[in-house]
C-alpha positions in Angstrom: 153.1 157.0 128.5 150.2 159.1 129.0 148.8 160.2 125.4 148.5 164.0 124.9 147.7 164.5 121.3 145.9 161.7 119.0 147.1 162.1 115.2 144.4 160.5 113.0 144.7 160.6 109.2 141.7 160.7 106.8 141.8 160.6 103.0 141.5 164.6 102.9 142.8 165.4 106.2 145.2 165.0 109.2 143.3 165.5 112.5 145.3 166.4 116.0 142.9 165.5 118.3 143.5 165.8 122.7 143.3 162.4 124.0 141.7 163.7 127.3 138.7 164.9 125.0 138.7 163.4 121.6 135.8 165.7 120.3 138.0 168.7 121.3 139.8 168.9 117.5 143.4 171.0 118.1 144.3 170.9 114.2 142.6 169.8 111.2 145.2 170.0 108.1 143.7 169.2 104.9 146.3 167.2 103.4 145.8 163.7 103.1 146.9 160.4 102.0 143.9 160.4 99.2 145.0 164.2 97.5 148.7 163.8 97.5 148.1 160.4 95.6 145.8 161.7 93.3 147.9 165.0 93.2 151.6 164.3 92.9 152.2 160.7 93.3 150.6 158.2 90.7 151.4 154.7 91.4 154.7 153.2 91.6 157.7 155.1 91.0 158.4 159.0 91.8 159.6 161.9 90.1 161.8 164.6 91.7 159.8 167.2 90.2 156.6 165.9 92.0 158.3 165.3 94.7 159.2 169.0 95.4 155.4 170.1 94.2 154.1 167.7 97.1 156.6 169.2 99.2 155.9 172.6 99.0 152.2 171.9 98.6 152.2 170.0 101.6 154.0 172.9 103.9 151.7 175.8 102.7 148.8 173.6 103.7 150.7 172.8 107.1 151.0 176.7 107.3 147.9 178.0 106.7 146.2 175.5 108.8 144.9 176.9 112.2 146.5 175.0 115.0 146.3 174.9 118.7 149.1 172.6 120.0 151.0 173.3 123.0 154.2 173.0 123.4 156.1 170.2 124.1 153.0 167.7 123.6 153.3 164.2 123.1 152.2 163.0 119.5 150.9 159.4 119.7 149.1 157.6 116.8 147.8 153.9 116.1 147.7 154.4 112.5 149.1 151.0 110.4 150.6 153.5 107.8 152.8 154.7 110.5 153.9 152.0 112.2 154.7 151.1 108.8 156.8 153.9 108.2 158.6 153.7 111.3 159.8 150.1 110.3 161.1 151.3 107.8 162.8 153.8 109.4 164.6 151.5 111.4 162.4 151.4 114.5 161.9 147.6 115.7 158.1 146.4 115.4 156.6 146.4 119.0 153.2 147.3 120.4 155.1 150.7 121.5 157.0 152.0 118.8 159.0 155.8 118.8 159.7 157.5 115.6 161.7 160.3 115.9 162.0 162.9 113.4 165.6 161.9 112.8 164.5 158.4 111.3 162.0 160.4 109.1 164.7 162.5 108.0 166.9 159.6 107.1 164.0 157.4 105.4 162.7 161.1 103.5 166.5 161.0 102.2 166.1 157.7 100.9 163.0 158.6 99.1 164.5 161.9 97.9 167.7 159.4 96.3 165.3 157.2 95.2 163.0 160.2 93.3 166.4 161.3 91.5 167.4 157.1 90.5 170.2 157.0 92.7 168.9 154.7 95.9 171.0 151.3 96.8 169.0 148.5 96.5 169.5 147.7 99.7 168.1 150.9 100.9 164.8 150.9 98.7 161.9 152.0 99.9 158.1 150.5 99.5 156.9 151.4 95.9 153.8 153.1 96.7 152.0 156.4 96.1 150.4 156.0 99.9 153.9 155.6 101.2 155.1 158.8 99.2 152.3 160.3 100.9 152.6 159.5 104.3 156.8 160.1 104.2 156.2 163.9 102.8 153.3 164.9 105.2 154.6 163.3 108.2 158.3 164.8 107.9 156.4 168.1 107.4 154.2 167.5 110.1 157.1 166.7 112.6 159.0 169.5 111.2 156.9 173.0 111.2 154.8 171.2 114.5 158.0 171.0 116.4 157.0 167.3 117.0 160.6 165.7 118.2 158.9 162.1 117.7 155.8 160.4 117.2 154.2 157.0 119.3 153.0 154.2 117.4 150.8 152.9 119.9 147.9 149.8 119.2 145.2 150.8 118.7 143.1 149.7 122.0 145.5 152.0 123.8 144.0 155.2 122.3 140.3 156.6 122.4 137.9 156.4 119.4 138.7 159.4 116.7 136.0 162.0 116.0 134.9 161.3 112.8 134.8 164.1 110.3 131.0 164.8 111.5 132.3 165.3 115.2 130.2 161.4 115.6 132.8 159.0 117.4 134.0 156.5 115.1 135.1 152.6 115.2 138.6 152.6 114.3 139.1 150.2 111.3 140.8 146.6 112.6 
């Protein structure tokens, strides 16, 4: 698989960067990890009422965010939060992993029951306001981008990021 468009996430920010020429930035959205924690999800547990504040908080930023993806571009990422996420989502750990926006769907379900008290056990999710975080934004993401799926690629397979001052940075091992 040939990567088209590199998703990076910073505290403040989700970056959509073209693989071919990673200072060449396609989209910079500002949520992040870092303000939706601080915002709407404090620590271990999650309230419905937040939940739908992230939500639609998250969408207008996705919104008004200026965007040049084509279409039908291939998402690929080597971010640890989303491999995470796509484990739990069902997808089997492998240096290669595909998370389609079904799996979100499903696993942003399970958060939703969760928010409201009414998840199995079984079908708990990981109790964390970073986890919160990355489910809403990245079912957001997938869903007003039109990104069918997302690859969870190591890391070695994928150029540097830009860093926030258009320098190249190390990506964090």
């Amino acid at each position: 698989m040939t990567c088209q468009l590199q998703l990076v996430l910073r505290p403040e920010s989700l970056e959509i960067l073209d693989c071919a020429n990673p200072q060449q930035r396609l989209g910079l959205i500002g949520v992040g990890q870092a303000i939706l924690t601080t915002r709407f999800f404090d620590g271990d547990t999650i309230n419905p009422g937040r939940l739908e504040h992230a939500i639609e908080w998250t969408e207008d930023q996705i919104q008004a965010a200026r965007t040049n993806i084509p279409a039908g571009a291939q998402l690929v990422t080597s971010e640890d939060d989303l491999r995470e996420l796509a484990w739990v989502s069902g997808v089997s750990p492998s240096a290669h992993m595909v998370l389609h926006v079904d799996a979100v769907e499903a696993t942003f379900s399970r958060l939703v029951m969760q928010a409201f008290g009414q998840a199995p056990h079984q079908e708990a999710l990981p109790r964390s306001a970073r986890f919160f975080a990355t489910v809403v934004f990245i079912r957001e993401l997938m869903h007003h981008l039109h990104f069918p799926q997302i690859h969870v690629v190591d890391r070695r397979s994928l150029p540097p990021p830009v860093g926030p001052s258009g320098v190249l940075s190390a990506p964090a091992l």
